[in-house]
The first five atom37 places (N, CA, C, CB, O) and aatype in JSON, in Angstrom:
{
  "aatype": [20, 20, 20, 20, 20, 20, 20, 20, 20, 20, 20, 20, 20, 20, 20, 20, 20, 20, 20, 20, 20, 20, 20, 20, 20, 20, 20, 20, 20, 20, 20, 20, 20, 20, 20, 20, 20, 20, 20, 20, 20, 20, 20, 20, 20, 20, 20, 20, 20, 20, 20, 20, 20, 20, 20, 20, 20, 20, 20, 20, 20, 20, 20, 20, 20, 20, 20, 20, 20, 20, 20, 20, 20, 20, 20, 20, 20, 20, 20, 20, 20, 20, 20, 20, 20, 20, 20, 20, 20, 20, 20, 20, 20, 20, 20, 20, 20, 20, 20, 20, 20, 20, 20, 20, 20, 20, 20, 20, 20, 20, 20, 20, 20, 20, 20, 20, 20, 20, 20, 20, 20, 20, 20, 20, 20, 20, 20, 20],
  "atom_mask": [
    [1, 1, 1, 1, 1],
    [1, 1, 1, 1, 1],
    [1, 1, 1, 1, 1],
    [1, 1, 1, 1, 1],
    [1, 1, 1, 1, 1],
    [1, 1, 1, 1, 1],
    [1, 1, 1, 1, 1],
    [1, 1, 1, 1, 1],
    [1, 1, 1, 1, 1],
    [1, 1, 1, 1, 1],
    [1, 1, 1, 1, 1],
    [1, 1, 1, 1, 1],
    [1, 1, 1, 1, 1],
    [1, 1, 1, 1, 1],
    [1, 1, 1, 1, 1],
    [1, 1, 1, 1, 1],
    [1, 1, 1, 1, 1],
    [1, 1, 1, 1, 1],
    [1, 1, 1, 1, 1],
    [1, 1, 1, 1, 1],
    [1, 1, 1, 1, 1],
    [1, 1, 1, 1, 1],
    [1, 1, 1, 1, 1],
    [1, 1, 1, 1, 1],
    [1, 1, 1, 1, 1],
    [1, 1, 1, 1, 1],
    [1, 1, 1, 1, 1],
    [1, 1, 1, 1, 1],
    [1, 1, 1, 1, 1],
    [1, 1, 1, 1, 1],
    [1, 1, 1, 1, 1],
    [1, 1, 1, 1, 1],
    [1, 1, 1, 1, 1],
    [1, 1, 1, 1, 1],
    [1, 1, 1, 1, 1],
    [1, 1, 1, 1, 1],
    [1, 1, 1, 1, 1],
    [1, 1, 1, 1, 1],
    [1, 1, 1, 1, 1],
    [1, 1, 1, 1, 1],
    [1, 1, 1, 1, 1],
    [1, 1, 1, 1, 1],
    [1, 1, 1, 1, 1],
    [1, 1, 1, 1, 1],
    [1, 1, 1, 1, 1],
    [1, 1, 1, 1, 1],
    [1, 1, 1, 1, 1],
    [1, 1, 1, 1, 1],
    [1, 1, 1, 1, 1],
    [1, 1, 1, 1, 1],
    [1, 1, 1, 1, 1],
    [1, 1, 1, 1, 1],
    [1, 1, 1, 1, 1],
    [1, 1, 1, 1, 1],
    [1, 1, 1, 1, 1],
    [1, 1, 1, 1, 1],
    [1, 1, 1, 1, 1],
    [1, 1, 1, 1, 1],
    [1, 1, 1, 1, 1],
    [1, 1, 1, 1, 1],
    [1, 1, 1, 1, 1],
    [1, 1, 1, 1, 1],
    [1, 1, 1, 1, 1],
    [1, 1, 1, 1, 1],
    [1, 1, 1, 1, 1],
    [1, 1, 1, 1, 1],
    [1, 1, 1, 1, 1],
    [1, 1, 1, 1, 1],
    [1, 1, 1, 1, 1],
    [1, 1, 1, 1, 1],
    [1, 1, 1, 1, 1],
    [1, 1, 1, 1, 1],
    [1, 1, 1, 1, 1],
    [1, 1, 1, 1, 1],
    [1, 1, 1, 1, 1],
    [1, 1, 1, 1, 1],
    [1, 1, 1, 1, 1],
    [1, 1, 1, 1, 1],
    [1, 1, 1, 1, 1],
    [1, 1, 1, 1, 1],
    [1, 1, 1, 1, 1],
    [1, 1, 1, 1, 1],
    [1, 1, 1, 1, 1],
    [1, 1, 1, 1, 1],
    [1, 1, 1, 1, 1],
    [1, 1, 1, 1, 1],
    [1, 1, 1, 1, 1],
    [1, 1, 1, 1, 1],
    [1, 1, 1, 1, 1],
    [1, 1, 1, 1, 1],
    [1, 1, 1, 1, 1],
    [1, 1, 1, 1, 1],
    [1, 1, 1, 1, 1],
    [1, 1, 1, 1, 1],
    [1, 1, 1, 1, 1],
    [1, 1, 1, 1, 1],
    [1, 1, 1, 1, 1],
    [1, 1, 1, 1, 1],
    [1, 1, 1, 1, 1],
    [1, 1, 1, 1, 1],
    [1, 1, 1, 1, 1],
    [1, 1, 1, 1, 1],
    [1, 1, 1, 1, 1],
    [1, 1, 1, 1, 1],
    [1, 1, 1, 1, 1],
    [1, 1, 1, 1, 1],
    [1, 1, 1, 1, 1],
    [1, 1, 1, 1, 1],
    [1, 1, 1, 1, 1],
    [1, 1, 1, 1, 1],
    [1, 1, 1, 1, 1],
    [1, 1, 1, 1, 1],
    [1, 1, 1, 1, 1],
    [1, 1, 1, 1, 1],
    [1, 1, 1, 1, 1],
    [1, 1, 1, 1, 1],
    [1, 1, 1, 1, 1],
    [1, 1, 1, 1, 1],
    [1, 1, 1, 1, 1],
    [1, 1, 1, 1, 1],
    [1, 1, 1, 1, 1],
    [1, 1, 1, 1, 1],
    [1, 1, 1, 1, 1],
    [1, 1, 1, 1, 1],
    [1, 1, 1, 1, 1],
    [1, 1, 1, 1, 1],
    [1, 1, 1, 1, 1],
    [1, 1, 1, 1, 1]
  ],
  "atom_positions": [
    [[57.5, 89.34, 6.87], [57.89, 89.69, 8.2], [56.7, 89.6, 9.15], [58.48, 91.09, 8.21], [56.88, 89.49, 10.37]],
    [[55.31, 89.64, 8.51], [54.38, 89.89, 9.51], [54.49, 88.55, 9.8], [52.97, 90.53, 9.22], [54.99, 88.43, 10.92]],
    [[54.15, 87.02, 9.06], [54.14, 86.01, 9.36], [55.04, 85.48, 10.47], [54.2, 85.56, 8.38], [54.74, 84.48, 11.12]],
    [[55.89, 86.02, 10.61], [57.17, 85.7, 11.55], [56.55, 86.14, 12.68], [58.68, 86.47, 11.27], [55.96, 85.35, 13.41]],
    [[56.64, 87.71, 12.97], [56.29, 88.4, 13.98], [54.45, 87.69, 14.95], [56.29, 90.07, 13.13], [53.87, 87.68, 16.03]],
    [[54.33, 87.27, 13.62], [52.74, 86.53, 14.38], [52.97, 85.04, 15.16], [51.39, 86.09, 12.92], [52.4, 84.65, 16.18]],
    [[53.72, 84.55, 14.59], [54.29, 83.04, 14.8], [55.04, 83.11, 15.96], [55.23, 82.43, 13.62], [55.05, 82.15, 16.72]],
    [[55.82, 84.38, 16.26], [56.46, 84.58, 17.83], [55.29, 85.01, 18.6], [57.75, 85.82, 18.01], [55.52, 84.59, 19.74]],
    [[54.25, 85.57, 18.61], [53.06, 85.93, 19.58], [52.74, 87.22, 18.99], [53.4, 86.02, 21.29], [51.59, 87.63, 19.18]],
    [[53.42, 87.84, 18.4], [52.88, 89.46, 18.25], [51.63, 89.54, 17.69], [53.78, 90.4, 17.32], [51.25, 88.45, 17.24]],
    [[50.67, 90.66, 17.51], [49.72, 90.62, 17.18], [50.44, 92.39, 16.01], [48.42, 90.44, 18.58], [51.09, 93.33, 16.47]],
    [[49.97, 92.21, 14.54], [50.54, 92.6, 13.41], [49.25, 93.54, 12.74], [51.1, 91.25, 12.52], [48.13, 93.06, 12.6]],
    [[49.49, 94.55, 12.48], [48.33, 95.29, 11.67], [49.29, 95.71, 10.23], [47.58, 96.91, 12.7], [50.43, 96.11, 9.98]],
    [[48.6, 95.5, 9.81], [49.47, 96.26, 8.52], [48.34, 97.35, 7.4], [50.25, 94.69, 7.34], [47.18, 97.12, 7.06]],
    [[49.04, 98.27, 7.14], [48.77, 99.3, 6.73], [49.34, 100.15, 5.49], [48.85, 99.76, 7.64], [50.05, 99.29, 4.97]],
    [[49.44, 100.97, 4.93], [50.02, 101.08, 3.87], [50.86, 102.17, 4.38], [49.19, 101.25, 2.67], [50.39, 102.85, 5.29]],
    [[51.94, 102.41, 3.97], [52.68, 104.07, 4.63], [52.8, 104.84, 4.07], [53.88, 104.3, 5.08], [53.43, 105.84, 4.44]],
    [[52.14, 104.68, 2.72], [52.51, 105.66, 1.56], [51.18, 105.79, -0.02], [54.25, 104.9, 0.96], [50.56, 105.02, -0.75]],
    [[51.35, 107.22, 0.17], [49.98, 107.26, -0.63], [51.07, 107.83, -2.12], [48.39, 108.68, 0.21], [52.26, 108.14, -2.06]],
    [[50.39, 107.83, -3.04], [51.47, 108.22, -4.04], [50.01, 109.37, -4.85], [52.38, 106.46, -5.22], [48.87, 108.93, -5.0]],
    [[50.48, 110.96, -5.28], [49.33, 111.45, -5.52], [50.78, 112.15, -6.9], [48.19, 112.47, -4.03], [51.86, 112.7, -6.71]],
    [[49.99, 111.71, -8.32], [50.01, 112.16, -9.34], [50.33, 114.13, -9.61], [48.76, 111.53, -9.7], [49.48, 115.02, -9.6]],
    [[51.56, 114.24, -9.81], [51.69, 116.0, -9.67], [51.67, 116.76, -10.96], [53.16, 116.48, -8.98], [51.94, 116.04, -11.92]],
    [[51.39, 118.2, -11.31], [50.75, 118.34, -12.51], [52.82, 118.58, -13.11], [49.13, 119.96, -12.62], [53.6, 118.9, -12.21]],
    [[53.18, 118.48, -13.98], [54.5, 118.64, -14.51], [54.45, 119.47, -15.89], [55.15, 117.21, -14.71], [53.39, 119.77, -16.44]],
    [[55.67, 119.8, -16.36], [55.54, 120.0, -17.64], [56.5, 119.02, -18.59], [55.78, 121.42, -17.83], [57.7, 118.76, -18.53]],
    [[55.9, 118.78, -19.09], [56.43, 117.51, -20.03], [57.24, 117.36, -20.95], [55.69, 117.02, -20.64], [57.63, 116.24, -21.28]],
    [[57.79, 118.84, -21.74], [58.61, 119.05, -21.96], [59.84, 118.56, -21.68], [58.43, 119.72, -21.85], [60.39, 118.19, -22.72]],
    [[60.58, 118.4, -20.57], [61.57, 117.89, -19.79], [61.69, 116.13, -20.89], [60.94, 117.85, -17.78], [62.52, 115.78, -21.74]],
    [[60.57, 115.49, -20.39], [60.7, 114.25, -20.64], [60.28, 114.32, -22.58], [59.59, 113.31, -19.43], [60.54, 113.28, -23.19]],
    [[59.77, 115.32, -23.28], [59.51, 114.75, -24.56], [60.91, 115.42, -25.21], [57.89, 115.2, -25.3], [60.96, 115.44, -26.44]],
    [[61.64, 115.77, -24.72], [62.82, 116.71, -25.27], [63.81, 115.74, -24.92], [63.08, 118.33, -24.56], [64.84, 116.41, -24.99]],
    [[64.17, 114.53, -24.57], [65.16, 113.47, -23.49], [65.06, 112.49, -24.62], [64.47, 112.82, -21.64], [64.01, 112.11, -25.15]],
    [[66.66, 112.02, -24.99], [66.65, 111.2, -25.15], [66.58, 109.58, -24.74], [67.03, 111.59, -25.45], [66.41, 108.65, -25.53]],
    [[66.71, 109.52, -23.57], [66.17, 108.86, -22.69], [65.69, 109.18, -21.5], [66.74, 108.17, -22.54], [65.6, 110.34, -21.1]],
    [[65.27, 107.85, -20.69], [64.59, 108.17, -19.64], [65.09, 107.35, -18.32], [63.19, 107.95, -19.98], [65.3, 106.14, -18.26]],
    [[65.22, 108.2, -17.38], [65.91, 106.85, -16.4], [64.67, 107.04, -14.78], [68.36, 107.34, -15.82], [64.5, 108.04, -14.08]],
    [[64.07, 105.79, -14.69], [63.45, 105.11, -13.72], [63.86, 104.82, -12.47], [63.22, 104.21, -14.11], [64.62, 103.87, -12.32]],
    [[63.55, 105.36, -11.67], [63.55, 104.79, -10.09], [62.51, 103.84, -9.38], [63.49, 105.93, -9.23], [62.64, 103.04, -8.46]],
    [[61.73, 104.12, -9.93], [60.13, 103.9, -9.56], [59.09, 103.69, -10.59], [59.62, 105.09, -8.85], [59.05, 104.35, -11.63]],
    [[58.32, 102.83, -10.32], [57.2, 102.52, -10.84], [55.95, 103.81, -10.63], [56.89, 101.13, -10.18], [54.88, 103.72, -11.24]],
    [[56.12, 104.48, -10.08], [54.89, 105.4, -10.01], [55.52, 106.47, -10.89], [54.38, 105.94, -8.38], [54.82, 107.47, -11.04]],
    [[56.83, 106.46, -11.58], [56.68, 107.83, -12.64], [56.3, 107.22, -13.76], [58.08, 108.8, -12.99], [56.14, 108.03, -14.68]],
    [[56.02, 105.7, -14.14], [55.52, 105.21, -15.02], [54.31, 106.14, -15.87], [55.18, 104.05, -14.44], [54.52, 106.56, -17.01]],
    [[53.35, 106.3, -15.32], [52.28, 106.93, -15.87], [52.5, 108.61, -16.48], [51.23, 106.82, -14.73], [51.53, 109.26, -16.86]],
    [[53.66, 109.06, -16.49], [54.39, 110.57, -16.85], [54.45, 109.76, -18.22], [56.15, 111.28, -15.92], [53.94, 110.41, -19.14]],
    [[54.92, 108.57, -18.57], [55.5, 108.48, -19.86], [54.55, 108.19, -20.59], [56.52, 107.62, -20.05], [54.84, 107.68, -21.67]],
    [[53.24, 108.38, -20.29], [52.08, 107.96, -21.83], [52.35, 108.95, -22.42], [50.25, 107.81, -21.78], [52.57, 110.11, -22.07]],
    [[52.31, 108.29, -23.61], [52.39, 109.04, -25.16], [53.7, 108.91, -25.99], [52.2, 110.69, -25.02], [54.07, 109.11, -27.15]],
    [[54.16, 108.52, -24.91], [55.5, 108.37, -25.47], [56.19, 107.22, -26.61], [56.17, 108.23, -24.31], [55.98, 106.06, -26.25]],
    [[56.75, 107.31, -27.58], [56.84, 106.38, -28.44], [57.39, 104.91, -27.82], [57.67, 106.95, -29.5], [58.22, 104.84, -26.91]],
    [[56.98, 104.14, -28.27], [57.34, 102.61, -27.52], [58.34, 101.9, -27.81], [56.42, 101.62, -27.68], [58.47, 100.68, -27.7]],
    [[59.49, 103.1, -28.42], [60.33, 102.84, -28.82], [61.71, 103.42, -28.06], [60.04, 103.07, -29.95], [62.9, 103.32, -28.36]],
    [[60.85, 104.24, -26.66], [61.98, 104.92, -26.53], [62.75, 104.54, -25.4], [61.72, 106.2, -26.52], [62.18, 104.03, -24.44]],
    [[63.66, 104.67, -25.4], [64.88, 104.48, -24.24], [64.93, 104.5, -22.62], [65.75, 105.48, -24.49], [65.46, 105.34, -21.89]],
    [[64.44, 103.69, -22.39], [64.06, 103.87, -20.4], [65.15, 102.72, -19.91], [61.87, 103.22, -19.69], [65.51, 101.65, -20.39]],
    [[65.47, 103.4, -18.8], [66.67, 102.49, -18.05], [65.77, 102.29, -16.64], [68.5, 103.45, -17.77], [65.29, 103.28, -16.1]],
    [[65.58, 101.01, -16.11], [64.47, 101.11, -14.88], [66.08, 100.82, -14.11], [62.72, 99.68, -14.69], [67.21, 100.66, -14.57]],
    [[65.33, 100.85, -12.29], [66.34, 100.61, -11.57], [66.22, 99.38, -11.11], [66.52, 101.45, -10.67], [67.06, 99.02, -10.29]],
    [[65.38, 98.64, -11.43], [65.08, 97.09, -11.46], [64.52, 96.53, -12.27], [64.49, 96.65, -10.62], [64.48, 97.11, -13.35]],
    [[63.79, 95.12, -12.2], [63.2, 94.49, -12.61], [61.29, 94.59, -12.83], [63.8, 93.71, -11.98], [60.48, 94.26, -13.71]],
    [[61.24, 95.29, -11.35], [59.52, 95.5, -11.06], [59.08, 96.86, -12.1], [59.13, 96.01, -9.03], [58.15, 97.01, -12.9]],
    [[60.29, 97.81, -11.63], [60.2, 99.16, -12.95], [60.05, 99.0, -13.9], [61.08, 99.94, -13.32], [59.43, 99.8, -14.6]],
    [[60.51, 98.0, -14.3], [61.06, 97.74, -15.87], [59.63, 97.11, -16.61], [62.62, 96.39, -15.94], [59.17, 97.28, -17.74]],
    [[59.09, 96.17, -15.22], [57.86, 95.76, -15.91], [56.79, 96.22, -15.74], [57.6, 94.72, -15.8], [55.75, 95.83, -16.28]],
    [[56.85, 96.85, -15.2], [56.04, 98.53, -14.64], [55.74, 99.36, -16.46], [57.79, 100.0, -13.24], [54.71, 99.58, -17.09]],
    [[56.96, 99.56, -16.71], [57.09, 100.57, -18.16], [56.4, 99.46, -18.91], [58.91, 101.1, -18.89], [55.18, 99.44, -19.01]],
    [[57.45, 98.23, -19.65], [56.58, 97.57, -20.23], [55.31, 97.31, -20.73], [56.67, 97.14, -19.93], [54.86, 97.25, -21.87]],
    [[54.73, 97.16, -19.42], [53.16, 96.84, -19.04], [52.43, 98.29, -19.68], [52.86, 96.63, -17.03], [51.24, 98.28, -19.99]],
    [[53.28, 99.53, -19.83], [52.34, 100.36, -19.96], [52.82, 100.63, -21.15], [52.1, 101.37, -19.01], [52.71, 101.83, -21.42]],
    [[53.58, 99.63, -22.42], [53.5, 99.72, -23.64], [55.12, 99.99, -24.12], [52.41, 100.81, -23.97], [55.56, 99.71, -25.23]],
    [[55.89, 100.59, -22.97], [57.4, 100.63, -23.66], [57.94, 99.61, -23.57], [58.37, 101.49, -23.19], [57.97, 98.82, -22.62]],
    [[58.73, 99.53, -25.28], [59.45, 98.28, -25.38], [61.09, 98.19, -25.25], [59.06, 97.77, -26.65], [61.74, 97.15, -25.32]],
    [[61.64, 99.63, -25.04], [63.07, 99.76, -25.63], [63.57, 99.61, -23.7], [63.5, 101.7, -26.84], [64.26, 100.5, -23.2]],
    [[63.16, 98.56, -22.96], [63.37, 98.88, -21.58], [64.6, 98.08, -20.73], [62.03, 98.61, -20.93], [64.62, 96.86, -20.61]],
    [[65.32, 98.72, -20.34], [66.59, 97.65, -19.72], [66.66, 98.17, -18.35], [68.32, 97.76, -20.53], [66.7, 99.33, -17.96]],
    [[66.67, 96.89, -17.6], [66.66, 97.18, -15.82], [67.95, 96.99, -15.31], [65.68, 96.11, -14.87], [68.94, 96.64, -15.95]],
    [[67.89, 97.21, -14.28], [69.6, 97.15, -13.6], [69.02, 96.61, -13.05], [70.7, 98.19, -12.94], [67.87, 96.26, -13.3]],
    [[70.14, 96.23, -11.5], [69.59, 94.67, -10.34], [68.45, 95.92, -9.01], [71.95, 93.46, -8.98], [68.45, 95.72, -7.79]],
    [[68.12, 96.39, -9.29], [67.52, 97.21, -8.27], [67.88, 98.26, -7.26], [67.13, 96.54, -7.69], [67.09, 98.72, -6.44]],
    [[69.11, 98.6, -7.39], [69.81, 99.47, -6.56], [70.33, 100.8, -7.56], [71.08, 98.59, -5.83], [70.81, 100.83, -8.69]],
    [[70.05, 101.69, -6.71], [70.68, 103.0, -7.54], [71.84, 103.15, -8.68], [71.2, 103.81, -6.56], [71.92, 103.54, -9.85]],
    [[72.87, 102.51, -7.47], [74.08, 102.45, -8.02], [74.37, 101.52, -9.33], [74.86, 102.08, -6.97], [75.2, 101.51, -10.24]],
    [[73.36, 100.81, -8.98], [73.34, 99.5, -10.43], [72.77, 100.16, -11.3], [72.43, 97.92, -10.34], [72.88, 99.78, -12.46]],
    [[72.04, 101.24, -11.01], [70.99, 101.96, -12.41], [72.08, 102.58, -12.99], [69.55, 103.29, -12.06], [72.35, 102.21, -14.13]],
    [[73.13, 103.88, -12.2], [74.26, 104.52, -12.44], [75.23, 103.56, -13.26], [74.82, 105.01, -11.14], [75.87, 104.02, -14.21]],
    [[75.31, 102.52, -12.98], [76.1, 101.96, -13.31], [76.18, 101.25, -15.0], [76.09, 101.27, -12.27], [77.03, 101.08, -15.87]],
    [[74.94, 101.05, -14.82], [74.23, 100.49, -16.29], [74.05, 101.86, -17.22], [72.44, 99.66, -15.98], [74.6, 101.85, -18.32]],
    [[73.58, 102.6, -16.96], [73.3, 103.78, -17.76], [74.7, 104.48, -18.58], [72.62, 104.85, -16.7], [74.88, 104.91, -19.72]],
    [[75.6, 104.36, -17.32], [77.04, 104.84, -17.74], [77.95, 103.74, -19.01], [77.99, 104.88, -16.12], [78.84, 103.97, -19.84]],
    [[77.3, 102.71, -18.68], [77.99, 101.67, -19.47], [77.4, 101.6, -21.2], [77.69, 100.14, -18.59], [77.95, 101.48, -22.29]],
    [[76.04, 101.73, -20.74], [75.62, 101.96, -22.15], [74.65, 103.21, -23.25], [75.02, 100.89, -22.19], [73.98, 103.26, -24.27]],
    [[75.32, 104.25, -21.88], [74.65, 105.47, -22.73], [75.53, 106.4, -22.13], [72.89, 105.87, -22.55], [75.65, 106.53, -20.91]],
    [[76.53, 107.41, -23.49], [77.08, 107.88, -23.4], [76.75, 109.24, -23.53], [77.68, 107.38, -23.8], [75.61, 109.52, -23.88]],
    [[77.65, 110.19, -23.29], [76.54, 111.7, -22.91], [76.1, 112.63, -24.17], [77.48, 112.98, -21.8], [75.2, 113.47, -24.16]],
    [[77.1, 112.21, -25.45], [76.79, 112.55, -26.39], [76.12, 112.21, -26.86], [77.27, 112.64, -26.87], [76.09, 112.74, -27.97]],
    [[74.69, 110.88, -26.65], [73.91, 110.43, -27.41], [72.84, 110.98, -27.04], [73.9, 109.23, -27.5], [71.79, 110.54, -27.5]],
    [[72.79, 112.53, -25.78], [71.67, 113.1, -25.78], [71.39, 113.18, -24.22], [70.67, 112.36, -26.66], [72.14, 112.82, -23.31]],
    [[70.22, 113.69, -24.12], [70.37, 114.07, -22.86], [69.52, 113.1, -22.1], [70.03, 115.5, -22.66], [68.87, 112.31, -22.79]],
    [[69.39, 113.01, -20.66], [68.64, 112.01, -20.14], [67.5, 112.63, -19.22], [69.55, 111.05, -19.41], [67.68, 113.82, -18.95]],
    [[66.38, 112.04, -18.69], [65.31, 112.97, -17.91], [64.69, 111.88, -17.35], [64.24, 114.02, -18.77], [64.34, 110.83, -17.89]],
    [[64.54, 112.39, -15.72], [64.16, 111.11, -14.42], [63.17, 111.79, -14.03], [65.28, 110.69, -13.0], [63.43, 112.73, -13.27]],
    [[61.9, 111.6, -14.36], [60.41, 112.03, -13.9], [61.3, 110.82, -12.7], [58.47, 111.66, -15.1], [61.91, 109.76, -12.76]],
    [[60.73, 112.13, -11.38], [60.8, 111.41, -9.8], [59.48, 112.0, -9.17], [62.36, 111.93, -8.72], [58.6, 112.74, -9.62]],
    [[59.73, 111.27, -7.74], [58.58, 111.98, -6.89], [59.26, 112.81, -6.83], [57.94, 111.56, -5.59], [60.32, 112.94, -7.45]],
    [[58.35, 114.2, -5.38], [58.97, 115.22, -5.14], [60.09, 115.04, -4.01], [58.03, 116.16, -4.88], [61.03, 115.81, -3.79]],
    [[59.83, 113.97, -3.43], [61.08, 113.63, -2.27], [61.66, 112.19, -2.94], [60.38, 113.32, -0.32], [61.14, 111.26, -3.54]],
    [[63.11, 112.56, -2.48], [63.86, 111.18, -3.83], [64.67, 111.28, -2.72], [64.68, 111.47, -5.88], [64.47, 112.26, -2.0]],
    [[65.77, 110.27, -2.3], [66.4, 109.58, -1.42], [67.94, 109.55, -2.02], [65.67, 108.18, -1.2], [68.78, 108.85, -1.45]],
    [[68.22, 110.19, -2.98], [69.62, 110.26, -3.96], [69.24, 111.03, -5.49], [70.23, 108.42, -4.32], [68.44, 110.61, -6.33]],
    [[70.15, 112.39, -5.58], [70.03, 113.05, -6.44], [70.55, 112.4, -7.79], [70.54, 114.13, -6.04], [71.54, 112.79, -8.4]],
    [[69.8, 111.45, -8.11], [70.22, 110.87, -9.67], [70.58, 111.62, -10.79], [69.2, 110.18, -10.25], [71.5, 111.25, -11.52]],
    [[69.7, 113.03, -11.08], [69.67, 113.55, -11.97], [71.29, 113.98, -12.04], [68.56, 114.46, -11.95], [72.07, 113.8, -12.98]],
    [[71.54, 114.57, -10.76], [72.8, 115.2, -10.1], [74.03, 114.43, -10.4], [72.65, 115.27, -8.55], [74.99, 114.74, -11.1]],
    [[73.81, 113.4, -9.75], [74.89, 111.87, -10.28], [75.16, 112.1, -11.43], [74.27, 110.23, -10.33], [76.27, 112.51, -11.76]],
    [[74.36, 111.92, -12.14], [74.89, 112.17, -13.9], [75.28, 113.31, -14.28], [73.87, 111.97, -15.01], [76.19, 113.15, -15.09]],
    [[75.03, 114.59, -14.07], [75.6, 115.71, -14.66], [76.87, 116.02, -14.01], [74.7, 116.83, -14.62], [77.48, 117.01, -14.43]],
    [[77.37, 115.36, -13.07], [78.66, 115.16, -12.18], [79.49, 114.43, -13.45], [78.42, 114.05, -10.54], [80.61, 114.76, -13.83]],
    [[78.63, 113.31, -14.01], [79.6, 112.47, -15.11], [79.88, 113.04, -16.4], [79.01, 111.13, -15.48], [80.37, 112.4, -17.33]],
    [[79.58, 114.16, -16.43], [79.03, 115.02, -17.9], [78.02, 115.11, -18.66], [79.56, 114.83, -18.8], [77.96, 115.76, -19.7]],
    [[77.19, 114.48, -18.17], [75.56, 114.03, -19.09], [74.6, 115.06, -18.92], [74.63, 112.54, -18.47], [74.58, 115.9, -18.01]],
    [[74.15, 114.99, -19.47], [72.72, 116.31, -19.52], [71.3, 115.83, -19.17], [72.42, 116.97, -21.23], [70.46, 115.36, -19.93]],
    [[71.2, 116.07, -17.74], [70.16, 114.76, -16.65], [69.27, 116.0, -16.18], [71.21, 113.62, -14.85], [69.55, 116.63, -15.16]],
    [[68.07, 116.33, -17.09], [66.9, 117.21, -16.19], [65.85, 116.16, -15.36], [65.83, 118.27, -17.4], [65.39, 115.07, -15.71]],
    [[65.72, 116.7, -14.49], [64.57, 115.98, -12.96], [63.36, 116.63, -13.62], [64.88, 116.75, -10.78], [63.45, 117.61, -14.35]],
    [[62.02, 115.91, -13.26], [60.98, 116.81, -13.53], [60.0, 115.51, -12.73], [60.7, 117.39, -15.43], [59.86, 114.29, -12.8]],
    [[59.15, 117.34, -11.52], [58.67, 115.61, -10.67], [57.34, 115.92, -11.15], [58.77, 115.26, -8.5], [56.79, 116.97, -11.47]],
    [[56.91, 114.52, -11.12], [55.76, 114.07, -11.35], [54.99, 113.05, -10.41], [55.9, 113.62, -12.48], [53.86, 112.65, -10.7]]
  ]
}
């Protein structure tokens, strides 16, 4: 967009709008979950230690290689939209196979955890 906006005459600063600062959690939440469901690439770093075997649903593609990159292998992305994460998760994880846990920031834009325990699933938030 800046390229555009420069090419019509504007003059473009760009800046970052968002600082992302690491929060202390208890981890519990996420080592007690049978899976894990992703919004974001910055709760990536909540999941070290975690076996590389375990169950993360990203909400895209960049998440997904976000986790990856930091060693999990069991990782399946939806097309990038919430509803596609909801959508995927529901299709292939059912509520009896355990409970699910969404390390988020502290401000989130759609209560995911919420979404799912609406569907019957057992969805603890824990921000990080």
């Amino acid at each position: 967009m800046s390229e555009v906006l420069e090419r019509i005459g504007h003059r473009v600063h760009l800046a970052p709008l968002l600082h992302v600062n690491p929060l202390p959690f208890d981890g519990r939440v996420l080592r007690t979950a049978s899976a894990i469901i992703l919004t974001s690439a910055n709760a990536v770093p909540a999941l070290e230690g975690l076996d590389a075997a375990f169950r993360v649903f990203a909400v895209g593609p960049d998440t997904a290689s976000a986790a990856r990159a930091a060693g999990l292998s069991n990782v399946a992305a939806a097309s990038g939209t919430a509803e596609s994460l909801l959508k995927m998760v529901t299709h292939h994880w059912r509520p009896e196979y355990g409970p699910l846990a969404y390390p988020s920031g502290r401000n989130v834009s759609m209560d995911v955890a919420g979404a799912f325990v609406a569907q019957g699933y057992s969805c603890g938030r824990v921000e990080v």
